[in-house]
N, C-alpha and C positions, 0 to 999 in steps of 0.2 A: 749775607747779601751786601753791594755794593750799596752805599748812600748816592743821590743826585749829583752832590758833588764830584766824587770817586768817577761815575760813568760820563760827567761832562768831561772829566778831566782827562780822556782818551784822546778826543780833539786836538789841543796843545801838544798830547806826547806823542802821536801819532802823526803829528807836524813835525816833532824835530826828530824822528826816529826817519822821516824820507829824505829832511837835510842830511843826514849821515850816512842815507845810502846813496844820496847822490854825489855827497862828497866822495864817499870812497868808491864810487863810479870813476868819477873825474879824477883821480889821483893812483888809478891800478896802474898806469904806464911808469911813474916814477917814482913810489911809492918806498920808503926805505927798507933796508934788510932787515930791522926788524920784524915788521909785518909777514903775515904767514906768505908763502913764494907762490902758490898757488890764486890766482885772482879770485873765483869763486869762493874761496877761505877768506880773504882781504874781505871780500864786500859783505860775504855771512857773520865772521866773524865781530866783525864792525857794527852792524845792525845788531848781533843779540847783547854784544854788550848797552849796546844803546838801551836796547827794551830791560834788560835786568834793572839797569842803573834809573830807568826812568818812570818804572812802572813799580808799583807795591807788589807784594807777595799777592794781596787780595787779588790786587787787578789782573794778575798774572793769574793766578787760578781759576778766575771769573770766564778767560776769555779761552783757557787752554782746557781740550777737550783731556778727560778724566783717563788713567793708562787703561781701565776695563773699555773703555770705547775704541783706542785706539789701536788696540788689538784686537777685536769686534773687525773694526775695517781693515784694518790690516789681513787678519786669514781672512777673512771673506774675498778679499784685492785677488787672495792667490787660489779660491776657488777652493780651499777646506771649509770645513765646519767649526766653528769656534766650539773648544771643553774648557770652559771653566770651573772650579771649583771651588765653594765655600769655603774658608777657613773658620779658625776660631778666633773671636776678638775684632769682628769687624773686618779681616783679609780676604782676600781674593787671592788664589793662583791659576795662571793661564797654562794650559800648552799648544807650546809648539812642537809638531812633530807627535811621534807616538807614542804613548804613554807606556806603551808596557815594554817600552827598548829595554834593553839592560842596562844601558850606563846611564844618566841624570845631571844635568844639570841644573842649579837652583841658582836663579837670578835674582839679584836683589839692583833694581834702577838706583840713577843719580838721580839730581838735580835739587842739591842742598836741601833734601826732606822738604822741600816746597813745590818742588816741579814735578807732573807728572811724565812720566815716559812718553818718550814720543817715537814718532814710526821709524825714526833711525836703529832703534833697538834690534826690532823684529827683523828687521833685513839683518842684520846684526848675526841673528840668530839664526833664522836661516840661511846665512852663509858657513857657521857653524855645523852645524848640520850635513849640510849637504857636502861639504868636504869631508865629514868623516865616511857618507856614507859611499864615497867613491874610493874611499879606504879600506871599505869590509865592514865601519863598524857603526855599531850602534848606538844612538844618542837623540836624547829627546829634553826640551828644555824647559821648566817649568818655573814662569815669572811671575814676582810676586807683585800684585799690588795693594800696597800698605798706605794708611791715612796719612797726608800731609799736614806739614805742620805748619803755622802752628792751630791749627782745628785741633790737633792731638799732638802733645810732645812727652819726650823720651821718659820712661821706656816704652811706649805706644808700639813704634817702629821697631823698636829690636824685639819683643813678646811677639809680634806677627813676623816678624822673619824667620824666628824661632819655630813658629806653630809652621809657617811651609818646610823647614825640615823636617819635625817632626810625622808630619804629613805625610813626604814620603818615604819615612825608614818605618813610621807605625803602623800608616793606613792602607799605604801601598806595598809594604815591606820589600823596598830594596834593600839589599844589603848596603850598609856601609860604604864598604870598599868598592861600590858600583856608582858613591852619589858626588858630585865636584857642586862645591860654592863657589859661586862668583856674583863680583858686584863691581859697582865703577862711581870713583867720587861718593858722593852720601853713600851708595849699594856697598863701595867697597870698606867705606867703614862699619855697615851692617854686618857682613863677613867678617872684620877683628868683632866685632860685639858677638856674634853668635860661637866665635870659635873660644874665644873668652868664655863664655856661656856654658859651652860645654866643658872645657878645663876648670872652670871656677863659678859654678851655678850663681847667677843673679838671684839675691834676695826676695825680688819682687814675681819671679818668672818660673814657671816648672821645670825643672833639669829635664836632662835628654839622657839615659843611659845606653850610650856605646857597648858597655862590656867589653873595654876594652878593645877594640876593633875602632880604627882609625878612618877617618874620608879618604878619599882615593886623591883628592888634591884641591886646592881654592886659589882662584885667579881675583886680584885684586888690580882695576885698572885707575889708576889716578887715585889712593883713596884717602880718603880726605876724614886723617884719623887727630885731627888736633885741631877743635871747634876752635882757636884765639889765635893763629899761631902768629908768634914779632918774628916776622920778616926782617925787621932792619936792618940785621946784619947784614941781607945779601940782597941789595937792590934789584928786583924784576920788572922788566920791563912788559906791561900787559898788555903792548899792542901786536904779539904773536898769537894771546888767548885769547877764549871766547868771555872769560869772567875777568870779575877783578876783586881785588879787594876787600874794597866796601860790601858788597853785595854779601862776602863769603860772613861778614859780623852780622848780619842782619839775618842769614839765614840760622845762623848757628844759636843765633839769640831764639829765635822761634821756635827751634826745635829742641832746646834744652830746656828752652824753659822755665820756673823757677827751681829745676830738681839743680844739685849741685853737680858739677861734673866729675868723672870719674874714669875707669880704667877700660869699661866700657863704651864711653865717647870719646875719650880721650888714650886709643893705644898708644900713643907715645911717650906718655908720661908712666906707664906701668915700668915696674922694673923688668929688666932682664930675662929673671925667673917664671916670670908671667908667661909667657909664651912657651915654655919648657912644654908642658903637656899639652898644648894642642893637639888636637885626636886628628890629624891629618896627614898623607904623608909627604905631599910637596904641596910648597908654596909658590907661583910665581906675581909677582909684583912688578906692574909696569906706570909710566910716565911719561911727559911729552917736555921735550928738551925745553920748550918754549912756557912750561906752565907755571904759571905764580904756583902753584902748591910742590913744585919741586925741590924744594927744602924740607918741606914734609915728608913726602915719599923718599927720599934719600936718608932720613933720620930713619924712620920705620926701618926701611930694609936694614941698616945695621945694626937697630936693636933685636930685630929677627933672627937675625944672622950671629949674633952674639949669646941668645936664648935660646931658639927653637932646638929643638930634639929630635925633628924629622930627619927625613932624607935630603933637603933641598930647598933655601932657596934663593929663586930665579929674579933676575931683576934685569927688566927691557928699559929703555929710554930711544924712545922716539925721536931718531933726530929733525929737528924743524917741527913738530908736533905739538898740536896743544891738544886745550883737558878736553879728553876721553875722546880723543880724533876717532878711536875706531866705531863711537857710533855717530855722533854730530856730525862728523866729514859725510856719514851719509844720511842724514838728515837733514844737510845742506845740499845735497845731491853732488856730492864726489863719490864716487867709486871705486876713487883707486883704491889699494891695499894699505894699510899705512904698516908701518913695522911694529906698533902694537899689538892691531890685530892678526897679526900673521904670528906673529910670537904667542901670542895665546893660542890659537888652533893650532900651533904646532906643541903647545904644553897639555893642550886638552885631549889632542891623537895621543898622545905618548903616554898618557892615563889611564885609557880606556881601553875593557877587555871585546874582545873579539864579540 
C-alpha cells in the first residue's frame, strides 16, 4: 500500500506529466528527426516516459490495473468468454483464442517485471490469430501472468514462466513441436531464461523433459537480456523511445533483487556454448531502430548466431521503431503495422502446422 505521502504526490506528477503533453502537443509541427515521425507516437511516447521517470514502481502499480483484469475486459470488449487458468506458484495463464488449436503460443509480457500488460497486448494477439486463421491455420495464444517485482524477484518470474510451459506440454499435452515461446523486453528475456531452462535446468526450478524433441520456434521482441547494460560506448538518443535509461536500473534492480545475476538474467553474458542446446528450432529476434536497448539486442543476436544449433536465426530491426512498437504503437492507439510485427506473424505462419 501506498503511504499518504506517495498518494499526495500524484498531484505534482500528474501536474508535470500534462506540461509534457502539452509541450509535445505544441512542438508535433516542428519537432526534430529524432523524435518518433508519427505525431501520435511524439505525443504518447513523451507522456510515458514522463510517467515512468516520474512516478515510482509503487505508484505505477497502485494506479495500473493488474494483466488478469486487463484481459477480463479485454475478451469481454470482444464478446468471448474469458478462460483463465491457475498455475502453480502464484501464476495465471489466459487464453486467447481456442485452446485446443493445434499450434500454441506462450506469451510472456514486458514491462521491466514491474509493469503489468496492458490492452495493447491482446489486440496484439488477436491480430496474430486472426491472420493465421485466414491462412488455414490454427493458433491460439496463452498469456502468462506472473508476479511483479519487486513484490517477488527472480527467480519468482522465470519458475511461473516455466510452470505456463510446462502447463501446456504436461497438462494439456501439446506436442512440442506444436508450442512457439514468445515474449517482448522483460517477456523476451523470460523466453532466454526458460530456453536456458530447458538446456541447463535452473537449480532452484523443476526441469521440463523434452525428450529430446525441440519447440517449433520462439520470437523475442526487444528483449531485454542484460539487467546493467554500459551503453557508453554508443550514445542513444531516447527521444525516439518510449523508455530510458534510468528507468531500465531501477527496474532491474527490483527484479533481481538481492539473488546475484547470472546466465539466466543475464543472456548475454553466457558463453557461446550456452545456447548450443536450445530445444528449439528457430529463433527470430526483433528491435526497434530507435531503442536504447539496441546494442543489447544486436550483441544477443550474435552471440546466437555464433552458439545456437538450430535451424535459424532471424533478426528484424524496425526502422524508425521503438521498444516493443508492435504492442505500445497500439496501446497508444496506432494501428498501423509496424515491420516488427509483421515480421513476427510472418515467423509464426511459417511455424505452424496446418
Amino acid at each position: 500500500m501506498l503511504t499518504i505521502a506517495q498518494k499526495l504526490d500524484y498531484i505534482p506528477a500528474l501536474a508535470s506529466v500534462a506540461v509534457t503533453f502539452v509541450w509535445a502537443v505544441l512542438t508535433v509541427a516542428w519537432r526534430a528527426p529524432q523524435y518518433p515521425s508519427h505525431w501520435l507516437l511524439h505525443i504518447g511516447y513523451a507522456v510515458f516516459r514522463k510517467l515512468t521517470a516520474r512516478l515510482s514502481v509503487a505508484q505505477m502499480q497502485y494506479v495500473l490495473p493488474a494483466s488478469n483484469l486487463v484481459y477480463n475486459r479485454y475478451i469481454r470488449s470482444v464478446r468471448q468468454k474469458p478462460l483463465t487458468v491457475n498455475l502453480d506458484h502464484g501464476a495465471m495463464g489466459h487464453w486467447i483464442g481456442n485452446p485446443n488449436a493445434k499450434n500454441i503460443l506462450v506469451w510472456y509480457h514486458g514491462g521491466g517485471f514491474a509493469l503489468p500488460a496492458n490492452i495493447g497486448y491482446f489486440k496484439f494477439f488477436a491480430n496474430i490469430i486472426a491472420e493465421c486463421e485466414r491462412n488455414g491455420q490454427s493458433l491460439a495464444v496463452f498469456a502468462l501472468t506472473y508476479t511483479l517485482a519487486p513484490v517477488a524477484t527472480y527467480p519468482t518470474q522465470l519458475r511461473q514462466a516455466v510452470e505456463a510451459l510446462r502447463y501446456i506440454l504436461v497438462e494439456k499435452r501439446h506436442p512440442a513441436t506444436n508450442v512457439i515461446l514468445g515474449g517482448d523486453s522483460a517477456g523476451g528475456s523470460l523466453v532466454g531464461g526458460v530456453l536456458s531452462h530447458l538446456a541447463h535446468p535452473h537449480p532452484a526450478i523443476n526441469p521440463i523433459d523434452l525428450d529430446d524433441v525441440r519447440l517449433a520456434g520462439a520470437v523475442m521482441i526487444a528483449p531485454w537480456t542484460l539487467m546493467n547494460p554500459n551503453l557508453a560506448e554508443r550514445v542513444l538518443d531516447p527521444r525516439g523511445d518510449l523508455i530510458t535509461p534510468a528507468v531500465g536500473q531501477i527496474w532491474s534492480a527490483g527484479y533481481v533483487g538481492k539473488a546475484p545475476s547470472d546466465f539466466y538474467t543475464d543472456l548475454n553474458n553466457a558463453p557461446t556454448d550456452w545456447y548450443a542446446t536450445f530445444p528449439v528450432r528457430k529463433i527470430l529476434v526483433c528491435g526497434g531502430e530507435r531503442e536504447i536497448l539496441l546494442p543489447v539486442i544486436e550483441d544477443l543476436v550474435q552471440r546466437l548466431r555464433a552458439g545456437f544449433k538450430g535451424e535459424e536465426v532471424e533478426f528484424c530491426v524496425g526502422k524508425g521503431e521503438g521498444h516493443v512498437a508492435p504492442v505500445y504503437n497500439l496501446y497508444l492507439g496506432d494501428k498501423r503495422e509496424t515491420q516488427q510485427g509483421q515480421r513476427a506473424k510472418l515467423f509464426i505462419r511459417g511455424l505452424l502446422e496446418q
